[in-house]
N, C-alpha and C positions, 0 to 999 in steps of 0.2 A: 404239561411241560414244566421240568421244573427248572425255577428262580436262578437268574445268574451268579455267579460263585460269589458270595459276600452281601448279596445281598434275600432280606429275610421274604420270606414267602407272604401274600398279601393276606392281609386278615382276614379269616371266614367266620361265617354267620354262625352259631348254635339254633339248635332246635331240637327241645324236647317233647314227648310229648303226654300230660298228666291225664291219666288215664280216672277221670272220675266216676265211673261206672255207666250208665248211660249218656252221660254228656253235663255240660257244664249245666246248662239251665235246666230248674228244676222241673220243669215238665216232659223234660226229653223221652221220658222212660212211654210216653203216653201218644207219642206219634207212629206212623203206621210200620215203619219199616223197623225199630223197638222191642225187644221183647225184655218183657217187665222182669224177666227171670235173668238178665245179664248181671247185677250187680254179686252174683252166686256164683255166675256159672265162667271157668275157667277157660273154656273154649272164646266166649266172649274176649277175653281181656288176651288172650293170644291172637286172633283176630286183627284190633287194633294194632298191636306190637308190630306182626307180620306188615300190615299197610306203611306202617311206619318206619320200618328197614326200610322197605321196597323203595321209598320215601329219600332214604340217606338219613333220620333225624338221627341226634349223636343218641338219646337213650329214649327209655319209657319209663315215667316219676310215677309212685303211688305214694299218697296222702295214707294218713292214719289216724285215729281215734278209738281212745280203749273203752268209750261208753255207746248209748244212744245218744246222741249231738243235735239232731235235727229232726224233723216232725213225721215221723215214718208213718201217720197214717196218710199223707201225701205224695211220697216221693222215695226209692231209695236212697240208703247210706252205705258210707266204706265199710265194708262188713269182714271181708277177708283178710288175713292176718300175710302182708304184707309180705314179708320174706320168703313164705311156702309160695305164696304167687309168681313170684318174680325168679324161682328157681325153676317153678314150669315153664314160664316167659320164653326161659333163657337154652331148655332145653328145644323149643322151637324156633329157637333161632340163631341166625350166629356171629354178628354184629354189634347190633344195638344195645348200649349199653342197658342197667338196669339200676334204677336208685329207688331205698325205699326212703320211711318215714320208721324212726324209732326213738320211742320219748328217753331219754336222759330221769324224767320224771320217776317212772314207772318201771323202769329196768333196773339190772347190774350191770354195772361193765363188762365181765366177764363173757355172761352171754350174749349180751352185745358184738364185743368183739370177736367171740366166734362166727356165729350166727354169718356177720357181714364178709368174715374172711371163708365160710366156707361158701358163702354165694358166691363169691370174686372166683375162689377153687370152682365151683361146678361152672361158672359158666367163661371161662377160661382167661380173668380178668378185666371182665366187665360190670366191677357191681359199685355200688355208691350209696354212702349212706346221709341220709338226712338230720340232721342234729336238732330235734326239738325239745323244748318244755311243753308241758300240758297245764293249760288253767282253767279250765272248766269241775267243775262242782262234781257231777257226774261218775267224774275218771277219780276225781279221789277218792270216794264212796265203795268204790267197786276193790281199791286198796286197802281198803279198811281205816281211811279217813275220814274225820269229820267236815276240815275245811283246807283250802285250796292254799298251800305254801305259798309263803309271799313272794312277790318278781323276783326281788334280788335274790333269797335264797335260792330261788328256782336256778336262776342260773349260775350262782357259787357253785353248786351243786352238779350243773352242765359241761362247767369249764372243766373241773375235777375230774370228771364223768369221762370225758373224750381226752382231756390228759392220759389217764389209767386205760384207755381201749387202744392209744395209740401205742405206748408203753407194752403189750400184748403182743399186736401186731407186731412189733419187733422184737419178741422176746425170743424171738429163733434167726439167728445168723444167715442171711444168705443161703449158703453152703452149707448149713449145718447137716440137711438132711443128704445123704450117701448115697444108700443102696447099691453099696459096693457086694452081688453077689460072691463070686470066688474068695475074698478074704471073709466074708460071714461079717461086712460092717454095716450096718443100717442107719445109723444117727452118731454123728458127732456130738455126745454130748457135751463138751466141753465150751460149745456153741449155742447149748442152748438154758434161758440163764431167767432166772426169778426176778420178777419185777420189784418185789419185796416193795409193797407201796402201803404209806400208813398216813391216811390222810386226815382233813376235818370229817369227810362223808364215808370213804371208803377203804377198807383194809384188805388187800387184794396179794397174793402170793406172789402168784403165777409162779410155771410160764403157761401161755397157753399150749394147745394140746393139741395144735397141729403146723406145720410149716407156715413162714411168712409165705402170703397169698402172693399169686401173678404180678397184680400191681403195686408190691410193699405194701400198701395199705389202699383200699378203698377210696374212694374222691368223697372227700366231707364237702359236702353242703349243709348250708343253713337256710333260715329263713325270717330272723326275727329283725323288725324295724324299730326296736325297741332303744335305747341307749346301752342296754344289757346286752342284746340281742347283737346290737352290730360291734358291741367290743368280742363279743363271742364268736363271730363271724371272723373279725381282723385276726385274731389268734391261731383261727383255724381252718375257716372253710376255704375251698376251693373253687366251691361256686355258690352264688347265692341267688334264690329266689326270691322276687320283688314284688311288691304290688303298688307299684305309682301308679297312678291313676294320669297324670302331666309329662310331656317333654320334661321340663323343666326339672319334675319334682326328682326322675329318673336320673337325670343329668346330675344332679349337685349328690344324690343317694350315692353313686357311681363313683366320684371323686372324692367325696368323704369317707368311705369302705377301702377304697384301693389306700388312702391316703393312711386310713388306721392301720392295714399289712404291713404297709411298708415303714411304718415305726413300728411294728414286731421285726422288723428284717427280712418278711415275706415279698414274694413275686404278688405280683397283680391276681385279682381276685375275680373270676368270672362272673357277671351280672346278668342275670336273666329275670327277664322282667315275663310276668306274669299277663297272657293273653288271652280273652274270647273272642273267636271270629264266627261270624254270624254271616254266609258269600251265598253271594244270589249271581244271576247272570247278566242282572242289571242292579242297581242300586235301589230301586224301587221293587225288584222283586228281592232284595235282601232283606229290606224293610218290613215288606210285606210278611217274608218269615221269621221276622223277628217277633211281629207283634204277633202270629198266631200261636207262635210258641208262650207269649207271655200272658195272654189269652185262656191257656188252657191250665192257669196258674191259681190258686185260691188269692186273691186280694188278699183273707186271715195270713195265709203261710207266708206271703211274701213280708206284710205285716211285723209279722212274730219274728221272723228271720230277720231283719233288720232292726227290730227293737235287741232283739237279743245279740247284734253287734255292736249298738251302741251300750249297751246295758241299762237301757230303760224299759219303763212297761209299755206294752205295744199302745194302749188306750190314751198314752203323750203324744204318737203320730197321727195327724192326719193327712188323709190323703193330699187334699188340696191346697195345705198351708206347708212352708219351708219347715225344715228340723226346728226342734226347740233350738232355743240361744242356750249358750254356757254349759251347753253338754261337756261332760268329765269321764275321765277311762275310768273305764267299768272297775267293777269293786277297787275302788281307790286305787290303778294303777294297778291291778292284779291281775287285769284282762288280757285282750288279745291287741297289744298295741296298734300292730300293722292293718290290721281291717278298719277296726276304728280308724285310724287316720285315714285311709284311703278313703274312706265313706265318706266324710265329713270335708276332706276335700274336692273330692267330687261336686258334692250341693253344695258348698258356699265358692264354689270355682263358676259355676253355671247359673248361681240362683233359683237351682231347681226345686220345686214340690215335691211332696214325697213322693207322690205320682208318677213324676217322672223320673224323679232318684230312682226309683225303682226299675222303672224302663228302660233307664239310661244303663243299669247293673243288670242287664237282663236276669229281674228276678228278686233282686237284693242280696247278690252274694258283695265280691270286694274288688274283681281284679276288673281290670279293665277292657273296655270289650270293642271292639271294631266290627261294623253289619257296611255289608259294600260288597263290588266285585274284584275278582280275585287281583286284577290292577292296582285298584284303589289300597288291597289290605299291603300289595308288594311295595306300591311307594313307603306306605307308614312304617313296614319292616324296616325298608333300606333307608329309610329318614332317619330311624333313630338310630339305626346299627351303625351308619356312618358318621354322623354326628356325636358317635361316642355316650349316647345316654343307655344303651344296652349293649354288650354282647353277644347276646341273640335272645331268646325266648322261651315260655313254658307254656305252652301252648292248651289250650283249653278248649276244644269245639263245643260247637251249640249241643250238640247230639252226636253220638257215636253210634258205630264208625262213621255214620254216612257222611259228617262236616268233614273228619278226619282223612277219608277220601276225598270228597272238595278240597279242601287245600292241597292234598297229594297232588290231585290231577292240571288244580289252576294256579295255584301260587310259587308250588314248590322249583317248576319251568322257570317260570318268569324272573324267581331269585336266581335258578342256576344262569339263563341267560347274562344276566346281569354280572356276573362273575363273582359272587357273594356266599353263594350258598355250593356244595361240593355238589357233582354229578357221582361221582364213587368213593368210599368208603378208602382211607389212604390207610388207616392201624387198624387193629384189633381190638384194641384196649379202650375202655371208655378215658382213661388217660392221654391217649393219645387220639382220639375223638378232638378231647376239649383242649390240646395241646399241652396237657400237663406233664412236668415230669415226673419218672418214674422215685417217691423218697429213697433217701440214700436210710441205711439203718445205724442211725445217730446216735445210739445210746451208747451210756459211759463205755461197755465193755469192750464193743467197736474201737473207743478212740483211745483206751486202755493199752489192746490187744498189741 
């Protein structure tokens, strides 16, 4: 039913959902319904997507990384080159949006900005792109660096970066393109116009070399909790992925972010906070699979993993005593701010050992995890999302699909009863998923014309 004349439609929930290859903890790959061969296989990762329309969630996120990152004689890693994924994704399905991850670091704009607008083109305005920097050692190596740019340039570098991609995106008018058979006219050129951009990082011509996409432009998201990261974020994204670990910490992240847009002269910035849910049928049998999942973990890997967030040597942790005191971000502030902090609030929020830090992160990843039944995970949804410290969510299962179906089957009811979460799909466009609208195309020659 829709909303009386004048007055606005009730606020809905988001729900993504991050498709980490076999599941968020690192043993997923190794329980029985699992096959170790998903992190490869494309059928896999369509799969999840499919559950996930079926679902209503507004997209399906992949992460990205241009090195080895993590301890693969343990566990797979994000291996598949995001965008070719997410164009298969897209052709089996017809809804759900699709965001990747592409580093600013390690790219050009140009092909950036293709790249994203021709996913948006194939999959009929549904594509969304992730705005990161990369600080790990590894991924500069593989460029043919020595050592890892420092923060701030990283993101001088980013803001530039997505300046010049958006500049792209609209270097073709509207209307520009014809296809007027009978007069023989195919492109207004006179519509479609050089970006001519000569920056501190980048000197870019254009235009680019295919029509503005469905949605004017792609839905930028971010993700950095950095000072850099969240002024990057107020400039430009449209939605941002979180990792508070706290009410609290999500609440003030929330009102601080919206607060920087809107000193750019931005609308409100979507906040999705980062989730693992771990649902049993009672909370004792959630527990129960929580710890055999964490069980079937190397104590070393979980170790390493978590040394290597905070950027210490694993042999400073032990298990049974709290974090060292006076920990500092890794290479002097060069690291991965937003894990780090979420780690580190975590254990000094609860007191915990590293034993349990670890337990409590199923594993020793960052984001924050919830083990319960599907009730218990629905209040925590509806706690925060009405209380304004989320959004909605980025959803993370213990193991896929089969959590991913859990929440499908028990959670996803329980929000729609509540009147929170949609029962069918109202747009087409991951823009109009997330309520965004659609950019006007703003450049000089527009307001020139």
């Amino acid at each position: 039913m829709s909303p009386a004349p004048g007055r606005q439609p009730p606020r809905q929930l988001h729900l993504n959902i991050n498709i980490l290859h076999s599941g968020f903890v690192p043993s997923a790959w190794r329980v029985d319904e699992a096959d170790p061969h998903a992190f490869i296989d494309v059928g896999h990762y369509v799969r999840v997507a499919q559950i996930a329309e079926a679902a209503k969630f507004d997209a399906v996120f992949l992460a990205d990384n241009a090195s080895i990152a993590d301890q693969i004689n343990f566990r797979p890693i994000t291996a598949l080159e995001p965008t070719v994924l997410l164009a298969s994704i897209a052709a089996a399905t017809s809804r759900i949006g699709v965001i990747g991850t592409a580093s600013t670091s390690y790219n050009e704009p140009y092909n950036i900005a293709r790249r994203f607008a021709t996913l948006d083109h194939v999959s009929a305005g549904r594509a969304g792109w992730n705005v990161v920097t990369t600080a790990d050692l590894g991924s500069a190596r593989n460029f043919g660096r020595e050592a890892v740019p420092d923060h701030a340039e990283r993101y001088a570098r980013a803001a530039e970066f997505t300046e010049v991609v958006k500049a792209l995106w609209d270097s073709w008018e509207d209307d520009a393109f014809i296809g007027d058979k009978v007069n023989g006219h195919f492109v207004d050129t006179g519509k479609v116009h050089p970006i001519a951009h000569r920056g501190k990082y980048f000197d870019v011509q254009g235009p680019l070399n295919l029509p503005r996409s469905p949605q004017g432009h792609p839905v930028l998201v971010q993700a950095g909790a950095s000072a850099d990261g969240r002024d990057l974020a107020a400039r430009h994204a449209e939605a941002v992925f979180s990792a508070s670990q706290s009410f609290e910490e999500s609440l003030a992240y929330g009102r601080e972010l919206k607060a920087g847009a809107a000193a750019y002269g931005r609308g409100p910035v979507k906040v999705l906070a980062g989730l693992t849910t771990i649902i049993g049928a009672t909370e004792s049998e959630a527990l129960r699979r929580r710890d055999e999942l964490i069980d079937l973990i190397p104590w070393s890997y979980s170790l390493t993993r978590l040394a290597g967030t905070l950027g210490i040597p694993a042999d400073r942790l032990k298990l049974d005593e709290p974090l060292p005191d006076n920990l500092t971000l890794p290479g002097g502030g060069n690291g991965n701010h937003t894990f780090f902090h979420a780690t580190i609030a975590q254990a000094r929020r609860h007191g915990y050992t590293v034993r349990e830090l670890i337990r409590s992160l199923a594993g020793g990843g960052g984001h924050r995890v919830i083990v319960g039944t599907p009730e218990q995970i629905a209040d925590d949804i509806e706690h925060w999302f009405k209380a304004g410290a989320a959004d909605g969510f980025n959803l993370m299962p213990d193991v896929l699909p089969g959590g991913l179906q859990d929440f499908a089957d028990g959670v996803v009811p329980i929000l729609q009863q509540r009147g929170i979460f949609r029962t069918e799909y109202e747009g087409r466009t991951l823009r109009e998923h997330l309520g965004l609208a659609r950019p006007d195309n703003g450049r000089v020659w527009q307001k020139s014309a």
